[in-house]
C-alpha positions in Angstrom: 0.0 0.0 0.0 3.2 2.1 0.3 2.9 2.7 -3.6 -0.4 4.1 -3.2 0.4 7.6 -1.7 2.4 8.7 -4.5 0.1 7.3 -7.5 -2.6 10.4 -7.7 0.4 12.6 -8.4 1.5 10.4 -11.3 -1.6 9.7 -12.9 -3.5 12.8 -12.5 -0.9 14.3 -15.8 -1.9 10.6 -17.7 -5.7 10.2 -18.2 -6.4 12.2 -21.7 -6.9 8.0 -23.6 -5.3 5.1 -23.6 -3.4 4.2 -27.1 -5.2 3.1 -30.2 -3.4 0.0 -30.6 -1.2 -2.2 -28.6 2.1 -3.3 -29.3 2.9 -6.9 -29.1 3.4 -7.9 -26.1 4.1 -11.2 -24.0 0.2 -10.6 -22.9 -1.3 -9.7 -26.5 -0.1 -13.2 -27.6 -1.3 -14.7 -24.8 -4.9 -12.8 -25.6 -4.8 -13.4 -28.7 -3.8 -17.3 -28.1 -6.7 -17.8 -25.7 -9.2 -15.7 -28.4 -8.7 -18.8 -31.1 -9.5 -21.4 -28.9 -11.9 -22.9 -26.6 -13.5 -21.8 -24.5 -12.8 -18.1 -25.5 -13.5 -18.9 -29.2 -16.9 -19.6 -29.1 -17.8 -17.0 -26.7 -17.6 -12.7 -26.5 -14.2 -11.5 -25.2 -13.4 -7.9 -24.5 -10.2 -6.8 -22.8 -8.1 -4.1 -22.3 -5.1 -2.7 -19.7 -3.4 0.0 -20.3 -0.3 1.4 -17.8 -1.3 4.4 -16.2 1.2 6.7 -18.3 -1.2 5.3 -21.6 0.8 2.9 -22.7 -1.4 -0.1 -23.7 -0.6 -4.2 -23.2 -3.4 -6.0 -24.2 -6.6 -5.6 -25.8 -9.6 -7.3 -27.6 -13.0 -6.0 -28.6 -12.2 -2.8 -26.0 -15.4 -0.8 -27.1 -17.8 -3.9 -27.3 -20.6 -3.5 -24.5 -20.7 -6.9 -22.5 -22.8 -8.2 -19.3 -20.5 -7.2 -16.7 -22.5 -8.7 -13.6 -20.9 -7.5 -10.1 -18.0 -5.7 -12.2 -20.6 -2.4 -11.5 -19.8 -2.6 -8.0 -16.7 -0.8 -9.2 -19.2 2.0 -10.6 -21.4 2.5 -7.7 -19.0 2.0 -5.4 -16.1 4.4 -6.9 -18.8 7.1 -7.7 -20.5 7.2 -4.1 -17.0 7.8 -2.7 -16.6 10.8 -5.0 -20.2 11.7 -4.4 -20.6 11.5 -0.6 -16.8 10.8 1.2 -15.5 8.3 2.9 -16.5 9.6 5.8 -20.6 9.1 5.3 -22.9 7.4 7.7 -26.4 6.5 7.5 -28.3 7.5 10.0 -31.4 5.3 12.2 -33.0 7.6 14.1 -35.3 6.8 17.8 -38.0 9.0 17.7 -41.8 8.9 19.0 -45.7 10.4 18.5 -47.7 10.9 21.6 -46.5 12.4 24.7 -44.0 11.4 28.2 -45.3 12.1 31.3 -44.3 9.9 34.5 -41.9 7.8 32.7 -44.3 6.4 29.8 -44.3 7.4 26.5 -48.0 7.5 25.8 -47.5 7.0 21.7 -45.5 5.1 19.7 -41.8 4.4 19.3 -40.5 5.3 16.0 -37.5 3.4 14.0 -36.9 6.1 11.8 -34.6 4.6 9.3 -32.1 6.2 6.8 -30.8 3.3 4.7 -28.0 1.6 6.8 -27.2 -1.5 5.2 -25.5 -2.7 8.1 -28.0 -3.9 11.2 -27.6 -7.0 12.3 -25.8 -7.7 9.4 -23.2 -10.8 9.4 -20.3 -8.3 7.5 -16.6 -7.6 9.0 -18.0 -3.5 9.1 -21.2 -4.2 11.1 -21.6 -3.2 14.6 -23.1 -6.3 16.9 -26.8 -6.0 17.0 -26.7 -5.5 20.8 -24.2 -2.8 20.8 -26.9 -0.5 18.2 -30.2 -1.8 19.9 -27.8 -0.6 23.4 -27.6 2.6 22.0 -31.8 2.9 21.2 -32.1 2.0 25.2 -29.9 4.0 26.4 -31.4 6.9 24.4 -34.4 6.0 26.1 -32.8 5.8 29.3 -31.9 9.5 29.3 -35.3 10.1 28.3 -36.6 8.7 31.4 -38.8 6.4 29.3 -39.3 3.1 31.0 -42.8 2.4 29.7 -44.4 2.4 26.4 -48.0 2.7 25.9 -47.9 2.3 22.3 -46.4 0.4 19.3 -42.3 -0.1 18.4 -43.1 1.2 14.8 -40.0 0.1 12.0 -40.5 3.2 9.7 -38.8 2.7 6.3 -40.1 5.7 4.3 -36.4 6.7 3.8 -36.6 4.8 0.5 -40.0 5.2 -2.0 -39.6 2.5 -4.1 -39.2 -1.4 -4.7 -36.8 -3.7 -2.3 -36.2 -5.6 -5.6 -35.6 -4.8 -8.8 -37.8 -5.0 -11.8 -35.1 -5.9 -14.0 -33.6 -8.7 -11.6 -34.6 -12.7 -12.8 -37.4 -14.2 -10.7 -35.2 -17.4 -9.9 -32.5 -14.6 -7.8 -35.2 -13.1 -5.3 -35.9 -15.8 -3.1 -32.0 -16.0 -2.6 -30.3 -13.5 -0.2 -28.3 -12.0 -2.6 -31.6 -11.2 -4.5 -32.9 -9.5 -1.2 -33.2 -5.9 -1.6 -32.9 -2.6 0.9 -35.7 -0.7 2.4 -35.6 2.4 4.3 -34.9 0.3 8.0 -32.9 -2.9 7.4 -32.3 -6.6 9.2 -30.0 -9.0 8.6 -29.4 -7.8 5.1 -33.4 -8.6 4.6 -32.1 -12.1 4.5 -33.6 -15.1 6.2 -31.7 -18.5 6.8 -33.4 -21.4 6.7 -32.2 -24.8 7.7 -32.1 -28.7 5.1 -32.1 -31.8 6.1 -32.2 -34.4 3.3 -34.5 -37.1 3.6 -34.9 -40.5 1.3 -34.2 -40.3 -2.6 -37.8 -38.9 -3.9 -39.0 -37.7 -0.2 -39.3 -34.1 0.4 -35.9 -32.6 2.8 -36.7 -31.2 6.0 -36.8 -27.5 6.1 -37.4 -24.6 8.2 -36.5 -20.9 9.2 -33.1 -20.9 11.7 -32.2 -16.9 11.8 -33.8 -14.1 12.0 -36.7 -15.7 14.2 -40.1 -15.8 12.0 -43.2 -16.6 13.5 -45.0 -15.0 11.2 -43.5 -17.0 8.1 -45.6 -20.2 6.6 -43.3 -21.7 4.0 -44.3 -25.2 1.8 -41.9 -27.6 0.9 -42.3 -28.9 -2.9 -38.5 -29.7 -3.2 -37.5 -33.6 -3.0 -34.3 -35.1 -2.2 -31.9 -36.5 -4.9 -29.9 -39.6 -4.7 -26.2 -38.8 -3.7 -24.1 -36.8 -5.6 -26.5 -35.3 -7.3 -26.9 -31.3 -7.6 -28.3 -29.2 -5.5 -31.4 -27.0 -7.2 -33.1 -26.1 -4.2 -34.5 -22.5 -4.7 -37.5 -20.6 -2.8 -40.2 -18.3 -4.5 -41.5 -15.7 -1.9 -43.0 -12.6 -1.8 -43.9 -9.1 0.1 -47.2 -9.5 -0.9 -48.0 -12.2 2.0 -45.6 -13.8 4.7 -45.1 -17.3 2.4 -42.5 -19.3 1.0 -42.3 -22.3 -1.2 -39.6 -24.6 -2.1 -38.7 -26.3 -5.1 -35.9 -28.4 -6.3 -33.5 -31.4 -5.6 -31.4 -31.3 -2.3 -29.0 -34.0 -2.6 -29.4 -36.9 0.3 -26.0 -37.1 1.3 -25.9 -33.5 2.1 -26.1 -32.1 5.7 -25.7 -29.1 8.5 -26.5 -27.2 5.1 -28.2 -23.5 5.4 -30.4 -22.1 2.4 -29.7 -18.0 2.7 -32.9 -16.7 1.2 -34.3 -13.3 1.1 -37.3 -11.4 3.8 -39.3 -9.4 2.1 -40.2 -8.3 5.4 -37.0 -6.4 6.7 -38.5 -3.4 8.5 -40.9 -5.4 10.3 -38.2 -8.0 11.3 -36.5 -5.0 12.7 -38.8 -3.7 14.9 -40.1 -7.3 16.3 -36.4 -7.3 17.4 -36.3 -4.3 19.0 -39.3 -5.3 20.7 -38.3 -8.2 22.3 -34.5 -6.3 23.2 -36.8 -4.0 24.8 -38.6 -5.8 26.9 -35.8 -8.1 27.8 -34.2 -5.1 29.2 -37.0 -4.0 31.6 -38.9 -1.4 29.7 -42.4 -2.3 29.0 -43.9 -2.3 25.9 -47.8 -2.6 25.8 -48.7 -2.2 21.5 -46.9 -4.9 20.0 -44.5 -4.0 16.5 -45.7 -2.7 13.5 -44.0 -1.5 10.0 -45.3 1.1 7.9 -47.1 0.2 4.4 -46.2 1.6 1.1 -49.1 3.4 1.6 -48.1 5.2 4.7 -50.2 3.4 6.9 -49.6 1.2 9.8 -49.7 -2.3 9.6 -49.8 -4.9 12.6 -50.9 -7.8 10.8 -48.6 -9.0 7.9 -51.7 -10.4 5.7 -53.5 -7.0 5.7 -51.9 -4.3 3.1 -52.4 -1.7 6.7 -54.4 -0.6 9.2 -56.6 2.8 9.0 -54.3 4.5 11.6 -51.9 6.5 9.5 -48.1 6.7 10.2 -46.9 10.0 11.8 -44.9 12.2 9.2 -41.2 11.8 9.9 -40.8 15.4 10.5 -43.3 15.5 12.9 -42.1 13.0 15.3 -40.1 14.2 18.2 -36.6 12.5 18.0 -34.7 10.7 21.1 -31.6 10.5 19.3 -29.7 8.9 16.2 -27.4 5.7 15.7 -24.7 5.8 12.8 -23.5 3.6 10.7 -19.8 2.7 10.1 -18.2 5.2 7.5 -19.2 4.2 4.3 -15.1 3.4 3.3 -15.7 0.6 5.4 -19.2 -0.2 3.9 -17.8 0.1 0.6 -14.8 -2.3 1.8 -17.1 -5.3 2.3 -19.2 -4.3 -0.9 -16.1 -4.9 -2.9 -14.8 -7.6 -1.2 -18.0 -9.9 -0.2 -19.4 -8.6 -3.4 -22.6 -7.8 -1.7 -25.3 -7.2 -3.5 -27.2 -5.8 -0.5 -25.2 -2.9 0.2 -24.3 -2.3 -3.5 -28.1 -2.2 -4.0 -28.3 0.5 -0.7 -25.5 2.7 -2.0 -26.9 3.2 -5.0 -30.2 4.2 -4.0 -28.7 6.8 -1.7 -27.3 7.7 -4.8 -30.4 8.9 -6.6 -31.4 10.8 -3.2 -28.3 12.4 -3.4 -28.4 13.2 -6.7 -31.5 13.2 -8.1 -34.1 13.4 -4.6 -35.2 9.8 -5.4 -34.5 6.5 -4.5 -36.2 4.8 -7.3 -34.5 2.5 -9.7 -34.6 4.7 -12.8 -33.3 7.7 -11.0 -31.0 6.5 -9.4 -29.5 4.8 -13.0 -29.7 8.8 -13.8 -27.5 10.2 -11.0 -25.0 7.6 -11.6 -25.2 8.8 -15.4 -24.8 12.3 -13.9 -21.8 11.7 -11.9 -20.3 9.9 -14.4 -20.2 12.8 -16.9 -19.0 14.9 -13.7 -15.9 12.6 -14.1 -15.8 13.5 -17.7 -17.1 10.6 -18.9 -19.9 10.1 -21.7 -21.7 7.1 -20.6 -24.2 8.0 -24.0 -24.0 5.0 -26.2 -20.6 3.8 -24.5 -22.9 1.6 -21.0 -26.2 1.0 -19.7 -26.3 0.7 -16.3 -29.8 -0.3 -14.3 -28.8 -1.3 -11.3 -26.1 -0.5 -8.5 -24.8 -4.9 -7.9 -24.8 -6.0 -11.6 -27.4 -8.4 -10.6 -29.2 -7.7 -13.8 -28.4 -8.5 -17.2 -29.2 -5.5 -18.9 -26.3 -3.8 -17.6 -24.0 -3.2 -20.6 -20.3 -1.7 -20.0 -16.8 -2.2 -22.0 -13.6 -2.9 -21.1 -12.7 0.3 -22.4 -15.2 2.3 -20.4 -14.5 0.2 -17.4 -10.8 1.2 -18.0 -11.3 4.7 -18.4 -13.3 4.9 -15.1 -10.7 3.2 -13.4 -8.0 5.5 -14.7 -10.0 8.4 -13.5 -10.7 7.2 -10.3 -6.9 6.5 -9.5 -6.3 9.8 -10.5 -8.9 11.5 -8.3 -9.6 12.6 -5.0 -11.1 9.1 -3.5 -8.1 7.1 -5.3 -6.4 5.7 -2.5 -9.3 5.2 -0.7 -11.0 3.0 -3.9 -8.2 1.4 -4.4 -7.7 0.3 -0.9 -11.5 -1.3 -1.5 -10.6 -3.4 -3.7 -9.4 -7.1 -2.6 -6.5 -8.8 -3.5 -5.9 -12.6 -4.5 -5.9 -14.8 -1.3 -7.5 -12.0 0.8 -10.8 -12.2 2.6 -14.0 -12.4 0.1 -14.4 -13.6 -3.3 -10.8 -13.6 -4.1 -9.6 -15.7 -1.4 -8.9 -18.7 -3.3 -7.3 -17.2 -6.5 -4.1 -17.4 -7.6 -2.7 -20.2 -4.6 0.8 -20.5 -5.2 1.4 -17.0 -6.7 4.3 -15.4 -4.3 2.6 -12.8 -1.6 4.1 -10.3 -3.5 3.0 -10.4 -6.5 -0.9 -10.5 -5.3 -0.8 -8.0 -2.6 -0.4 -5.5 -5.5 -3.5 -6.7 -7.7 -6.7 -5.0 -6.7 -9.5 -6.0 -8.8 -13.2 -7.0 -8.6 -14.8 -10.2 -9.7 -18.1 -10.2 -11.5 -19.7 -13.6 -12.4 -23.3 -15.0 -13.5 -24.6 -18.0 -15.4 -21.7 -17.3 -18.4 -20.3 -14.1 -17.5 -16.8 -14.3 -16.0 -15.1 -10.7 -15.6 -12.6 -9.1 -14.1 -11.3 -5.3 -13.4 -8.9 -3.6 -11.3 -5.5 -2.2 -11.1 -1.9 -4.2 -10.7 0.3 -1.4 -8.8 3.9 -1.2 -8.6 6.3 -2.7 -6.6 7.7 -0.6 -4.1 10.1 2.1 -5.7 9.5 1.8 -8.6 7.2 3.8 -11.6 3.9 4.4 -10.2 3.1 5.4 -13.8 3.8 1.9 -14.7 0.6 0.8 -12.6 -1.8 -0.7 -14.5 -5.4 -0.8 -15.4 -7.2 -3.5 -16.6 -10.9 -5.0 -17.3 -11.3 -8.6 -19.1 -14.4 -9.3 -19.9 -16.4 -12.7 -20.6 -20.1 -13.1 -21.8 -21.8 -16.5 -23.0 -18.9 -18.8 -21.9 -20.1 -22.3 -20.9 -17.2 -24.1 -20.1 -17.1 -24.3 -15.8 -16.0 -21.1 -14.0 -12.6 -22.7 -13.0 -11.1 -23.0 -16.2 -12.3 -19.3 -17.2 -11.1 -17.9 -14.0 -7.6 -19.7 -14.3 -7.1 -18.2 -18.2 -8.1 -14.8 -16.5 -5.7 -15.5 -14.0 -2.8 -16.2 -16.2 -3.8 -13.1 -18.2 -3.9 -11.1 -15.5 -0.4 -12.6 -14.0 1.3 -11.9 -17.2 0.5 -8.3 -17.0 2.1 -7.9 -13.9 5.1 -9.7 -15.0 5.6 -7.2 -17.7 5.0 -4.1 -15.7 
């Protein structure tokens, strides 16, 4: 990380294009090797990397727009560090309607949430869940509530629009990284659920371990497959009605296994928490948990769409106090390197609030649009982005935009804080198992991001230099693969060696 202080410098006099053509290099042949075969041949293949001073090494197709799956991340991530600073928190804020006279809050409790990703989440960033609800009581505390004659109400107007995306495949949103963010969050709106196999042709045992779910009914039209066999098991669910089903083949030799699956019921898993915190730690609490419907009206009963009792106007609540998040360099950090859907998907719709005074989908796809052109960059006819994970497949994005991004980022005010995002081979996260055997050296100066789907294999990042030497000679990369069928660990070991070769000729 020494090298990184002295990059911005360097670059910032380099980003005006990368060369038109590369010269042949020991990489080029390799590219071009790869291109004629299998199973490159048969598939679409964009590449470029470029050192930071211009000079490029490899490239292929640079300017064709491919599926980059969770290669956005670099997008959303990079631009909300430019936009916001990697000092941001979300904000939850305690607040209440009604009155406190006598130690009892005669009204409701209000979970006022602002987006935070991170509650009760299972990331390296996130705070334990006692340590925020802790906060909440002691906010209470100095209050001199100890008794509430009301409702703990989650509120998660923060965000007006849908948890999931339109554009996302129906077989991702029963799965937790097809969850999507709300206003007040749990757990990453996931919800784990626990298989047993039973006998070839019987249906597996399942049911829901963490977060607790009473209110969940879930039906099991999965069966279990003889051994060996592959596991299919996928849930369709909901956040129209509090109910599951399962379909697939759970292999019987399996066992201890956890299905991660989505809640479409995130706010209202918050505040049932909170609840029962509550009242665990001797304040009463005599109106049960409630969320607030799109709609804006309370709603105690899951099957009901809400109650007639409309939810106080945030602004008119009077607030107790506010819990922060970690800074969002640290969000961003796990983002990168868990490739987390969940907080990509929250990021960006802070984005469009930031930007545009919306959280929906399509607006915030325009602030990202406008803060890329901020950047000087046209993203007119050159990427489609629709979402903030990559989850969908009508994102669109070259190697050669991807590159260009990168370049500017490195060269900008959040550089060494993007870059330090950014895992390395045999780090923590989707990288951990890449490149076994490569010397320590060598990998602790790639920095790149995976993106993979059903025949989409990518990968972007920087390689920087070693200590004392060029940091013009760092280089940028983005190898991108769409409509490969061969398995994932012969495409990630050719985009291995690729991506090894570069550094070797750095």
């Amino acid at each position: 990380m020494r090298a990184l202080a002295k990059i911005t410098a360097a670059v910032a006099l380099c980003l005006l294009g990368t060369a038109a053509t590369a010269r042949t290099t020991v990489t080029q042949k390799l590219v071009s090797d790869y291109a004629g075969k299998e199973p490159l041949r048969s598939a679409i293949v964009g590449i470029l990397a470029v050192r930071a001073n211009g000079d490029t090494l490899a490239q292929l197709n640079r300017g064709i727009k491919m599926v980059p799956a969770s290669n956005v991340k670099l997008l959303t991530t990079g631009l909300a560090l430019n936009k916001l600073g990697a000092g941001w928190r979300f904000r939850t804020t305690l607040a209440y309607s009604g009155e406190v006279c006598d130690s009892v809050l005669t009204g409701d409790l209000y979970i006022v949430g602002g987006g935070d990703p991170t509650t009760g989440s299972r990331s390296k960033c996130a705070e334990p869940l006692d340590a925020v609800f802790g906060r909440f009581r002691s906010q209470l505390e100095y209050a001199g509530i100890k008794k509430i004659e009301g409702r703990i109400v989650a509120d998660p107007r923060y965000f007006l629009r849908p948890s999931q995306h339109p554009f996302w495949q129906v077989e991702d949103l029963g799965f937790n990284y097809g969850a999507g963010p709300e206003g007040l969050n749990f757990y990453e709106n996931a919800q784990d659920f626990s298989v047993v196999p039973s006998s070839p042709g019987a249906a597996p045992a399942i049911r829901p371990t963490y977060p607790d779910a009473p209110w969940l009914s879930w039906t099991v039209n999965a069966v279990t497959g003889v051994a060996r066999t592959p596991n299919t098991l996928y849930c369709i669910n909901t956040g129209l009605v509090p109910r599951c089903e399962f379909f697939g083949s759970f292999p019987a030799e399996r066992s201890g296994y956890t299905f991660q699956g989505s809640n479409p019921f995130g706010p209202w898993t918050y505040a049932y928490y909170l609840h029962k915190y509550l009242i665990s730690n001797g304040i009463t609490v005599t109106g049960g948990y409630a969320d607030i419907s799109p709609r804006g009206l309370i709603r105690t009963d899951l099957l009901s769409y809400g109650t007639d009792d409309p939810a106080v106007p945030a602004d008119s609540l009077s607030v107790l106090g506010t819990v922060l998040s970690p800074p969002l360099s640290d969000i961003i950090a796990d983002t990168n390197a868990e490739s987390d859907n969940f907080y990509a998907e929250t990021i960006f719709a802070t984005l469009g609030l930031a930007v545009r005074g919306s959280s929906d989908c399509d607006e915030a796809a325009r602030a990202e649009e406008s803060l890329l052109k901020s950047m000087g960059l046209n993203p007119s006819g050159a990427c489609a982005i629709v979402d903030g994970s990559g989850l969908s497949r009508k994102n669109y994005v070259s190697a050669e935009f991807f590159v260009k991004f990168l370049r500017k980022m490195l060269g900008g005010k959040s550089g060494k804080a993007f870059v330090a995002s950014l895992p390395m081979p045999g780090g923590r996260g989707t990288l951990k198992y890449r490149m076994a055997g490569v010397p320590a050296e060598t990998k602790t100066r790639i920095r790149m991001k995976s993106g993979s789907m059903n025949g989409v294999r990518c990968m972007s990042g920087y390689i920087l230099p070693a200590p004392g030497e060029d940091e013009s000679r760092t280089v940028v990369f983005s190898i991108l693969t769409n409509n490969v069928v061969a398995a994932s660990a012969t495409t990630a070991t050719i985009l291995d060696e690729i991506i090894l070769s570069l550094a070797s000729e750095q």
